[in-house]
N, C-alpha and C positions, 0 to 999 in steps of 0.2 A: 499461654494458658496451661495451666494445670489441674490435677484432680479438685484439690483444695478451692481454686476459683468455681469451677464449675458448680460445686456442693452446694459454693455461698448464692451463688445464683440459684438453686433448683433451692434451698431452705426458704428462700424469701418470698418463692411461691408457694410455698407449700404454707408458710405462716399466713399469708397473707387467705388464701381459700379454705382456711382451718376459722378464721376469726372473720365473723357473720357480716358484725358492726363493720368491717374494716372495707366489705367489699359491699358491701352499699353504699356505704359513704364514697368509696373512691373509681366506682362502677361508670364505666363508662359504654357505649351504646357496641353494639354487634358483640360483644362478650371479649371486652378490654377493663383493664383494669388500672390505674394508677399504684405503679410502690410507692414513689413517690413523688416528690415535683418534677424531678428529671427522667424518670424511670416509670417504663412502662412494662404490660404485658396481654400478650395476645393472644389470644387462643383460637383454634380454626372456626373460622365463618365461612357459610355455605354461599349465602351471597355479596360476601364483599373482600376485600383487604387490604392491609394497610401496611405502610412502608413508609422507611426514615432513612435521610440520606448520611452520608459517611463524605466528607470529602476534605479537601487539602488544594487551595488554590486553584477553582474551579474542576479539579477532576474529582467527580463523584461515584463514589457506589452508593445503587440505593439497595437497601435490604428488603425484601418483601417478608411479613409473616406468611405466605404461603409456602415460603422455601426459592421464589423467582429471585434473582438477582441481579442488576444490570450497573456496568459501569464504563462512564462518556467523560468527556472533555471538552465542551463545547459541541463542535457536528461532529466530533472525531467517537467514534462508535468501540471501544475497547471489547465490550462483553454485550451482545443483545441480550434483550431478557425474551422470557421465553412467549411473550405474547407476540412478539413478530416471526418466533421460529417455531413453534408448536412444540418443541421438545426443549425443554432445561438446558443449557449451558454449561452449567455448573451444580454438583450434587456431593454429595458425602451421604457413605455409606457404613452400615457396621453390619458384620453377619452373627446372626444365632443359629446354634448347631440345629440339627434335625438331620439326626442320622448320619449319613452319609455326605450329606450336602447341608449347606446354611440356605437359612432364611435371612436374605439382604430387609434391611428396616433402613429405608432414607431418610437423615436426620433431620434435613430440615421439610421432609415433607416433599421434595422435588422426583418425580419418578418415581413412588412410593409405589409397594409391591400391593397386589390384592389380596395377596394372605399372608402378610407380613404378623399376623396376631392382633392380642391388644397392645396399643402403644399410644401414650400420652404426651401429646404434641403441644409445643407452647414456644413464641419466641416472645424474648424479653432485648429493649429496643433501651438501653442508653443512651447518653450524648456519648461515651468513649465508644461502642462497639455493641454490636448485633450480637448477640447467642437464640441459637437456633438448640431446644433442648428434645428431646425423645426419649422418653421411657419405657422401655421395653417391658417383656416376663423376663428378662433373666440378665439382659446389660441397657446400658443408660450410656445414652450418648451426646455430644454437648459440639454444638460446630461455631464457632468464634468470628466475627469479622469485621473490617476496620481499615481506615484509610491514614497512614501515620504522617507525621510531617513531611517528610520528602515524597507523597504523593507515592507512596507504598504500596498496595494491596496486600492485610496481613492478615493470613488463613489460619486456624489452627481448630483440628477437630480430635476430640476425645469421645474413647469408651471408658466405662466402670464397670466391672462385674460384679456384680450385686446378689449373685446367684447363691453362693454359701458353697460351690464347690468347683474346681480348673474347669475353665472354660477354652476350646477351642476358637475364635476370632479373628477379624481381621478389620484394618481400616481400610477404604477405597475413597480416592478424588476421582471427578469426569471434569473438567475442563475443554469450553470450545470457543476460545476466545473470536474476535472478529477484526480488528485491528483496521478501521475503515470510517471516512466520512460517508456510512448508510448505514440504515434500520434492521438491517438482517444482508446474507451472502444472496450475491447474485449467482448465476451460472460457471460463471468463467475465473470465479474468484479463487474456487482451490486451487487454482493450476499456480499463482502467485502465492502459496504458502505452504510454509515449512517447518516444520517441529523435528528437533533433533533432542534425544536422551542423553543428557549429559550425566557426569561421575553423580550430579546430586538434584538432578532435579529436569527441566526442559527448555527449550529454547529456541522461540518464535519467531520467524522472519515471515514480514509479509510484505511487496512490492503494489503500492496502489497508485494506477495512472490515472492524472488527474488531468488527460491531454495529451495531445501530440508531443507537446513543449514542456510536461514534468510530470515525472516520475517520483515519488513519495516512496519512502524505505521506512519501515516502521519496524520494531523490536520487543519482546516480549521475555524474559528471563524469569522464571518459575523454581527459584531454588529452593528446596527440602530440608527439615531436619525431623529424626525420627530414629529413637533408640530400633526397631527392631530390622529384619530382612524385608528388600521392597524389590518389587517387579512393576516395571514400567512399561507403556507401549505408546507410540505414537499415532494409533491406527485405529481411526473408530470403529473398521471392521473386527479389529484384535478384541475392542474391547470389547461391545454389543452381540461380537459372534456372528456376525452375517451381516452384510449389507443393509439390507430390507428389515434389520431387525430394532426394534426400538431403546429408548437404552433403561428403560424401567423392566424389560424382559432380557439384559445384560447378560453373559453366559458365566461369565467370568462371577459374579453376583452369588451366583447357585455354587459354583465349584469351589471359588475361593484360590483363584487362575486363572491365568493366561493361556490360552490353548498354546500362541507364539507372543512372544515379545519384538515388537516391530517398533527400532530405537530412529528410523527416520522415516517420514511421512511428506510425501508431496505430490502435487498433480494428478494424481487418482483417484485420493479421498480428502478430504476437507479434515488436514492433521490438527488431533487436540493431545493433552498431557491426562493422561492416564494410568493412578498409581493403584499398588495392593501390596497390604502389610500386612501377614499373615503373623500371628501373635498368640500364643496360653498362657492367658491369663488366672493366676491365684485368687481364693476370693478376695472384695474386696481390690483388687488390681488394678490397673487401669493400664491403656497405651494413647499417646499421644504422637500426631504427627502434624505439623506446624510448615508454612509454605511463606513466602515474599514474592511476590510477582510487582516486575518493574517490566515501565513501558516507556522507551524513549526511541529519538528516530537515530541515535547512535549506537551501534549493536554492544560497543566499550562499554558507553556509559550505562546502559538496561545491566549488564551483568553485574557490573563495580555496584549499582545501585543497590541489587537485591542481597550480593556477597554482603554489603556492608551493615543493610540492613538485620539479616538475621542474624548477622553476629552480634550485635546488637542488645542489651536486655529487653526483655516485654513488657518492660511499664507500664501499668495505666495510666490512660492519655486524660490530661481532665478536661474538661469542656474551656474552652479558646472563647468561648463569649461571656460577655459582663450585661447580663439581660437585666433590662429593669426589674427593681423589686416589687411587685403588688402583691397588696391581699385585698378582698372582696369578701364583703356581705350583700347576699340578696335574699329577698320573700321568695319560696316557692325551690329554690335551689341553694344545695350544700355549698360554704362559703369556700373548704379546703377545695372541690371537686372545682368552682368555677374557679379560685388563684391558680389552681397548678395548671387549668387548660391554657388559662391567659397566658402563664409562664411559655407554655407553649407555642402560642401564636406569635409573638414574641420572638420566637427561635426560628419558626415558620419564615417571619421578613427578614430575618437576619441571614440568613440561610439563603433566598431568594436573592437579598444583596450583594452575594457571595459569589452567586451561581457563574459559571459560564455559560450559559444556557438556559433554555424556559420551557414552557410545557412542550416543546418539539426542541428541536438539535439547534435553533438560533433562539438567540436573546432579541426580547423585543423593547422601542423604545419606550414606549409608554408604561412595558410592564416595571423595566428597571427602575425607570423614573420613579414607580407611583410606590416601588417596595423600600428604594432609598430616603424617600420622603419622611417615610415610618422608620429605620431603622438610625438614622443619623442623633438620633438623641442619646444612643449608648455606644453608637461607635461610629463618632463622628469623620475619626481619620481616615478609615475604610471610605466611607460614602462619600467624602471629600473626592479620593481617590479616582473613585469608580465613574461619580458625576465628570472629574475631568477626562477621563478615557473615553466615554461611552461621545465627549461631546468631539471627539477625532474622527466619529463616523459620517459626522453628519454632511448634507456635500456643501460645495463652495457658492452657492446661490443662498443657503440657510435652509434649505431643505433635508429636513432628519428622513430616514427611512425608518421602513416598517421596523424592520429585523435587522440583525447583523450577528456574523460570528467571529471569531479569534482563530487569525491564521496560524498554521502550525509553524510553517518554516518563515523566515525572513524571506522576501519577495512575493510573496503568496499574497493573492489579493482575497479579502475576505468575500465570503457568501453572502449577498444582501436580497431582502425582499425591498425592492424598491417601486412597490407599490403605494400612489400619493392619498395615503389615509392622510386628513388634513388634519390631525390632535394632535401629532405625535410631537410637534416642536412645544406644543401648551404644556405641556407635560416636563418637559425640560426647566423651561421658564419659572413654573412657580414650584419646579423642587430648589432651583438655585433659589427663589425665593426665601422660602422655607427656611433654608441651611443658613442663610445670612442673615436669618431674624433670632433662629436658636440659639450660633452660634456666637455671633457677631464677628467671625470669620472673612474681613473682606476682602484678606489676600487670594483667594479661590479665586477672585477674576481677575490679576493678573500671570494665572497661569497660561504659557502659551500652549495650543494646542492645534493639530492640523485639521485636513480635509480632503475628502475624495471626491472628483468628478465626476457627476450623475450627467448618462445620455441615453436618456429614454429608462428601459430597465439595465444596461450598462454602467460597469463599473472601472474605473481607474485610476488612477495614483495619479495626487495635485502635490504639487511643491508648495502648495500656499497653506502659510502656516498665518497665525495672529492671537491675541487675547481670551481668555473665556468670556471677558466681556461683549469683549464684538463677535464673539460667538453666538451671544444670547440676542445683542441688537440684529445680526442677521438673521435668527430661527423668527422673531418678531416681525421686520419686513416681508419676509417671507410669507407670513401668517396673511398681512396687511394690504400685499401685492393680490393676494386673493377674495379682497373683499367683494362683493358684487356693486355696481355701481348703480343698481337703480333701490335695492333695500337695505346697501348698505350690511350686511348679514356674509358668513362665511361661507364661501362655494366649499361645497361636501367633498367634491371631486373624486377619488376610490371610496369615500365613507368616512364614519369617525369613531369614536371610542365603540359604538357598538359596530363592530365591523360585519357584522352579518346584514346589516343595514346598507348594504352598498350599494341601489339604486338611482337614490336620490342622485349623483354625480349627472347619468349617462346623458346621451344626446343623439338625435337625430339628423345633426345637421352633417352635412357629410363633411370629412377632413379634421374635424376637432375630436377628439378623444372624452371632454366634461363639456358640460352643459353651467347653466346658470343655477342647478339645484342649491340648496343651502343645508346644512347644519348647525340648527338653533343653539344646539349643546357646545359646536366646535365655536359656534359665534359668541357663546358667554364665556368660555375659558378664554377667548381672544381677550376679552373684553376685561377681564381681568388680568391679562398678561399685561394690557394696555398700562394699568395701576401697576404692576407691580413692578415695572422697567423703569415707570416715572420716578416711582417711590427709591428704589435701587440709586437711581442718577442722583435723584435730589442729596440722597443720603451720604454720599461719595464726592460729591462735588463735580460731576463731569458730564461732558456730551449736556449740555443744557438746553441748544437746541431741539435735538433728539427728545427730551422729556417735553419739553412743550407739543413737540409733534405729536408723541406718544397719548398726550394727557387731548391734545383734541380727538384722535382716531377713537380715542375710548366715549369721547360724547357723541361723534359720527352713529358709533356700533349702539351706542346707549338709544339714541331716535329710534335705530334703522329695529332693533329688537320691540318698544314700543309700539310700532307703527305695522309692524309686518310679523312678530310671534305669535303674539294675542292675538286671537279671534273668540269673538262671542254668538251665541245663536238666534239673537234678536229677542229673548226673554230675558236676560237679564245676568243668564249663564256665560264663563269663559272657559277658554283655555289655554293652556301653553304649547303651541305647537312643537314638536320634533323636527320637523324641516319639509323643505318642498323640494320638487323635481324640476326639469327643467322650463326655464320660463315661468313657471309659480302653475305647472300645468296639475298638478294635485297636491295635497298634502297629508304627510303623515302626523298621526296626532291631533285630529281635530273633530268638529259634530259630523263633518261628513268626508271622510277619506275617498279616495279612487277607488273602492271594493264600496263603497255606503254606506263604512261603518263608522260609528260615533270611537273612536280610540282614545285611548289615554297613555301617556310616555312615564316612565318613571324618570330618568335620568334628565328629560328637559323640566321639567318640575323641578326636582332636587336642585340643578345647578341654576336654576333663578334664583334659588336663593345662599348657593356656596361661592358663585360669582358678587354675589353682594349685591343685584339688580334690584332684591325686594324691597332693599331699602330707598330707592327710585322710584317704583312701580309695586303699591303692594298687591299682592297674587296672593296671601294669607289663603282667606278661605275656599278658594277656588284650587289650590295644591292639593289642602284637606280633603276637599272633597275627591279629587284624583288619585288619592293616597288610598281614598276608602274603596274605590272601584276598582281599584288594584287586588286590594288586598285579598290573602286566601292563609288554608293553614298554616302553610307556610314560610307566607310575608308577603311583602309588596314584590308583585308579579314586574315584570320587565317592560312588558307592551297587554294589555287588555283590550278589546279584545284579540285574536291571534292572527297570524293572515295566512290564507289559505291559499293553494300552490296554485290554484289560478293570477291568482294578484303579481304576477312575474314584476312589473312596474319597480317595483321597491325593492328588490334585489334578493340574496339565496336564502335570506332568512324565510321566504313562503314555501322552500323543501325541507325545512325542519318539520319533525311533526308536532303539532299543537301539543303545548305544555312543556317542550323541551328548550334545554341551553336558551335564546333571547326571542324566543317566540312565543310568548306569553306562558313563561316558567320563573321561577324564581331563580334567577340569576344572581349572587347575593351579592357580586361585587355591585351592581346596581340596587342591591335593597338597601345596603347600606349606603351609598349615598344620597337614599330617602332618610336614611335614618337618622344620618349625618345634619340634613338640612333641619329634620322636624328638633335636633338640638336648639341650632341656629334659630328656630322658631317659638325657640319657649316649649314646646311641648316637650318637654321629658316624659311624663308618663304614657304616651303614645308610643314616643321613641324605645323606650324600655320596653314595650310592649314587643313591639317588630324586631326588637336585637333579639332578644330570649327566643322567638321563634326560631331565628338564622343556626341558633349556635344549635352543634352535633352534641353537647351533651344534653338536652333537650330532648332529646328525637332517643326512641329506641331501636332505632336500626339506621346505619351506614353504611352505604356501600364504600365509601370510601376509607381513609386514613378518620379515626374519629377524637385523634386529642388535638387536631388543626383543622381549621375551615377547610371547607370545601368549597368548589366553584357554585355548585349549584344544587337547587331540590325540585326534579320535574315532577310533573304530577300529570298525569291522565288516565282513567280508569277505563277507558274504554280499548284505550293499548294496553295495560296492563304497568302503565308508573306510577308508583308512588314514594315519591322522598329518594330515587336515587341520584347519586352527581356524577357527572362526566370528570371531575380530577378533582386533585387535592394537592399540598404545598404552593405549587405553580399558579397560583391566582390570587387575585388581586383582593378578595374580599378580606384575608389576612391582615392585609397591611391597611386595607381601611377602618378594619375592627381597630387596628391600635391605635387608627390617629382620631377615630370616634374618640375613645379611651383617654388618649392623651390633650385633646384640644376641647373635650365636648362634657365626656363625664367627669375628668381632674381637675378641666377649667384653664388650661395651660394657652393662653393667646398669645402671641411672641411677634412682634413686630423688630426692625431695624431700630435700636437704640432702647429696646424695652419689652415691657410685657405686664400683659392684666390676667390677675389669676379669679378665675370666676366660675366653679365647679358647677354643675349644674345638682339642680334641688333636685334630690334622688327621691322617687317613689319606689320603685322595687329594689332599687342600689340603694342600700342604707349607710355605707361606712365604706371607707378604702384608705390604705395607707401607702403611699407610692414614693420611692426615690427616683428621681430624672437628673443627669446633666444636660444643664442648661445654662450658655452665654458666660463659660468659662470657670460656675461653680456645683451646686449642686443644692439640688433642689426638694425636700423632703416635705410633703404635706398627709396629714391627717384631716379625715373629713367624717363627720356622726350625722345624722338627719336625729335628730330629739323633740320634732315637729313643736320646737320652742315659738314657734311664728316670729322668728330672727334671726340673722345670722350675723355673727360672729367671727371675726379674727382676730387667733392670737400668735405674735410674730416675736421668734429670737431669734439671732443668730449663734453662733458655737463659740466666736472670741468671747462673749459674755462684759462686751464694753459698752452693747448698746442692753437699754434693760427692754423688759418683757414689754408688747405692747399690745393691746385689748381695743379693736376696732369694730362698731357695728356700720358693717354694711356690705351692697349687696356683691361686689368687686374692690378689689384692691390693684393700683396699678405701680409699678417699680421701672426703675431706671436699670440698665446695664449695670452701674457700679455698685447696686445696692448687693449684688451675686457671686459679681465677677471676683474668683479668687476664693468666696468664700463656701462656708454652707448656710443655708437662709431653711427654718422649721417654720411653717406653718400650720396652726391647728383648723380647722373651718366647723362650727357647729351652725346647725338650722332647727 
């Protein structure tokens, strides 16, 4: 980075908050702005903030606009951010004179002094790299960052003297890396770390026992470049000036030095990389000083890595993903402000598909699953990829775990939560489903792929390796071995997609660990795994017994749901239950639960009808009316009414407080797949209703990230919430928005050998233009509502050998080869 980059960055803010029109229209909630589709900007909010991540093959830095920064690897913990350690990490600094001593101004906001002056704070969030900007009374400082292809960390922080006359200045870094699978240092941990001052930069060794039996060497190399005089110290005491002292009251900050320069650090203090580059600057001036930090457990390869890299040019990196194109029109919202969030969300799943990791230090199966499902349409060889890895975890009975992470070293067994949530293999199922209807891809099942030995919550290496397919028929038995044998319905056993619901499983009986409770929800995703295994076999030609099986287990679950979900209250009213506890000793979900209360589910509603049951069993008006009792500002609520911490029966969802995360709050990943269904239902203007609530550019405050969904919006006035979310990226509501989008409002249906495109008749969505790869070619349709009371298609292709063709009606459906290879336009008018 140089003066010149930094300018072009600070000009584009300064144009964009000059030009009124520009930041209305592109205004986004907690005082965010759109530059443009890829390109944001943030300015400080008091109660919220937002951050975008940076990574290169699962290792991620995420950037915070507060100035926080954190960077991980799966559980492997490189930089805590500063919510687990209460002090910054990482900071850059620039001084203004005053006298005798400066006044230190932290440029991204980290440590920041209390009488630093006026200074105008703002970071601007690319897909290539974070700039964290600060504008002083008399210099301007700009801090750079970014994760390069080789899994880089690349720093680089500038000042400009803007003043009109020599300035006295300096640059300063704080660096306190962690180098560890955990959330922050424990006690005993500086005694295993060490930072030595090299000719140009520092150089981290950290030792972490993971056991009597292994010992972990991990490596940190911090190399400099930087035209002026630098003084370095290993020693947070050198740097902060006392022990007990904090590092935003820094000594070295005010003086502009090092009392001493302490070039090695270990076992005393918790050693970080500590620089200062004292500089006078001309007006007009600038000084730049620019960092590489490489992290490997070979202390060769961390050096060679970072040497190589800064030598290196500083290119801009361009964005590595090929996101679908949409534009949008809606009533009531700017068409550019909702395209470029889409665009967003968009990067949201792709990014999750990416991840090594989820909203904690392990990746979970269901979350994987449900964000590759979404992202497999623009990069389909990646999700190929990650579907076959992710299915090496699962154990050798066909039991997926919760959680899993990526061992560092060869021999390393990974961290698993092998806690028996009974979704988590549904979720596998009908992403491979998905992917082999998109793509028509149906080499992915003969990949081979391993497995681990699950005993009890124990972990260990199987030799038994075989097929993806007989991967997918064991996560299926598995599912099937679980049925209950008097309703026929799925034993809940730890829980199921809403895992705070973990009651239903337990039991009294002494020696068993689950009981006969069920999971209505786990029991319709079965029940559609059921189809979708048949559908797969048929399609394939194989295991024909196995589908015949398959295809009866699915009329078994089809009774066992009729006969025992439904319940009515003897007027006339139903419902869809959520599941019961053991022996059918209560249920959640119905006129009258174990607490008395009449409840209503969002998520078993929804999936009667995304399982495809309604079309067996219509539930139509009795959803609707469930949908309505849900509903609040903010969308359809998760559970109605809440349960109160007396009700222990149903598990820790009763110590949430009312209105938060899945206890009668808006949970969006669940509203959306209300929303999802009421597509499924013909109600688009409903559904368009409840989407528009969900999305953050809607809302004028966010506490989260506000150009990508967030988890949730609680609400309770009497605690004092209203509209804030517990996360953002990390959730699943993302990836349902897109396949809303792609399967509900586009119309895109995609079955094994085909596909019917059948947009839905937009009321608030008026128009969209969207490119998709799909089933080998590529897919571009246009779609108008002109409330002509007809719809219309009109179909080219790009060789220009088939002529135009002009169809009225309400769907159109195509074979594999009508696509495959080519590009296929369709127009849709209504």
């Amino acid at each position: 980075m140089d003066m010149c980059e930094m300018q072009k960055i600070m000009q584009r803010v300064h144009a964009l908050m000059r030009d009124e029109q520009a930041r209305t229209e592109r205004k986004l909630p907690s005082d965010a702005y759109f530059l443009s589709e890829d390109d944001i900007v943030c300015f400080p909010c008091r109660r919220g903030d937002s951050r975008y991540p940076y990574s290169a093959d699962g290792m991620t830095l995420w950037a915070y606009s507060s100035g926080n920064v954190r960077i991980e690897e799966s559980a492997f913990c490189i930089l805590p951010g500063w919510e687990n350690t209460h002090e910054p990490n990482l900071a850059f600094f620039f001084g203004e004179e005053r006298g005798d001593v400066f006044c230190p101004v932290s440029v991204t906001g980290a440590a920041r002094q209390t009488d630093e002056g006026t200074v105008v704070r703002y970071t601007v969030f690319t897909p290539a790299a974070a700039y964290y900007i600060a504008e002083g009374e008399k210099l301007d400082g700009c801090v750079k960052l970014y994760v390069d292809a080789r899994k880089n960390v690349r720093m680089a922080c500038t000042v400009i003297n803007k003043s009109g006359r020599p300035l006295q200045t300096y640059l300063s870094m704080y660096m306190s890396p962690l180098f560890r699978h955990a959330q922050a240092e424990g006690f005993e941990d500086k005694w295993y770390r060490s930072c030595v001052v090299t000719e140009d930069g520092f150089l981290f060794s950290v030792t972490e026992c993971m056991g009597r039996d292994l010992c972990l060497h991990h490596y940190g190399a911090l190399v400099r470049s930087c035209g002026g005089q630098v003084s370095s110290t290993a020693s947070p005491v050198d740097y902060k000036g006392g022990a007990m002292r904090q590092l935003y009251e820094a000594e070295c900050l005010r003086t502009g030095r090092f009392a001493e320069e302490k070039h090695y650090c270990e076992f005393t203090e918790s050693a970080i990389a500590g620089d200062l580059c004292r500089a006078a600057l001309q007006p007009k001036g600038s000084l730049t000083i620019s960092y590489t930090f490489s992290v490997s457990d070979v202390r060769e390869q961390a050096v060679r890595s970072a040497h190589a890299a800064e030598n290196e040019a500083d290119a801009e990196e361009k964005p590595y993903r090929a996101l679908p194109q949409v534009q949008m029109t809606a009533e009531g919202i700017d068409g550019q402000l909702l395209s470029y969030f889409l665009h967003n969300v968009f990067r949201q799943a792709e990014f999750c598909s990416r991840a090594k990791n989820y909203a904690g230090d392990l990746i979970g199966i269901r979350d994987i699953f449900q964000q590759l499902e979404c992202s497999l349409f623009w990069i389909p060889e990646v999700c190929r990829r990650r579907m076959v890895e992710a299915l090496g975890f699962i154990g050798e009975d066909g039991r997926a775990p919760r959680q899993y992470s990526y061992p560092r070293s060869r021999g390393q067994l990974p961290r698993m939560d092998l806690r028996e949530f009974i979704d988590q293999g549904a979720w596998i199922i009908s992403t491979f489903y998905t992917y082999l209807a998109v793509t028509g891809d149906k080499t992915v099942l003969d990949e081979e792929c391993g497995y681990y030995r699950f005993a009890g919550r124990e972990v260990s290496f199987s030799d038994k390796r075989d097929t993806a397919l007989e991967h997918l028929l064991r996560i299926l038995d598995f599912l099937l071995r679980n049925l209950d044998e008097r309703t026929h319905c799925v034993h809940a056993l730890y829980g199921d997609w809403n895992d705070a619901l973990d009651g239903l499983g337990r039991t009294d009986d002494p020696g068993k660990e689950f009981g006969t409770g069920v999971s209505v929800m786990a029991t319709m995703q079965v029940y559609r795994n059921c189809i979708q295994i048949q559908n797969i076999l048929t399609h394939i030609g194989k295991f024909a017994d196995k589908a015949k099986e398959y295809a009866a287990a699915a009329g078994t679950i089809l009774q066992g749901l009729m006969e025992h979900a439904v319940v009515d209250d003897g007027n006339g009213q139903k419902k869809i239950v959520h599941g019961w506890g053991d022996k059918g000793a209560f249920r959640v979900g119905s006129f009258c639960d174990n607490d008395g209360c009449s409840r209503d589910s969002a998520t078993s509603n929804a999936f009667w009808v995304l399982s495809g049951i309604n079309e067996k069993y219509d539930m139509r008006r009795y959803i609707l009316q469930a949908y309505a009792r849900l509903d609040s500002k903010y969308g359809i609520r998760t559970f109605r009414p809440s349960f109160s911490p007396e009700n222990d029966k149903v598990g820790r969802i009763t110590q949430l407080p009312e209105g938060t995360a899945e206890n009668a709050a808006v949970y969006i990943h669940a509203t959306l797949f209300a929303v999802w269904s009421l597509y499924d239902l013909g109600e688009a203007g409903l559904a368009e209703e409840q989407l528009l609530k969900v999305l953050p550019i809607t809302h004028e405050y966010i506490s989260t990230t506000p150009f990508v969904m967030p988890n949730s919006y609680i609400e309770n006035v009497q605690r004092g919430f209203d509209g804030e979310s517990m996360n953002d990226w990390f959730t699943g509501s993302g990836c349902v928005l897109g396949k809303i989008l792609i399967f509900e409002i586009f119309g895109f249906k995609p079955e094994p050998g085909g596909f019917t495109l059948c947009p839905a008749k937009g009321v608030r969505f008026r128009s969209f233009h969207v490119k998709l790869c799909v089933k080998g070619g590529e897919l571009i349709v246009d779609y108008h509502n002109e409330n002509s009371g007809e719809r219309r298609f009109l179909l080219r292709d790009e060789s220009g050998d088939a002529p135009e063709r002009i169809v009225a009606a309400d769907k159109l459906c195509f074979l594999d080869r009508d696509i495959s290879g080519k590009k296929l336009f369709v127009a849709v008018v209504d």
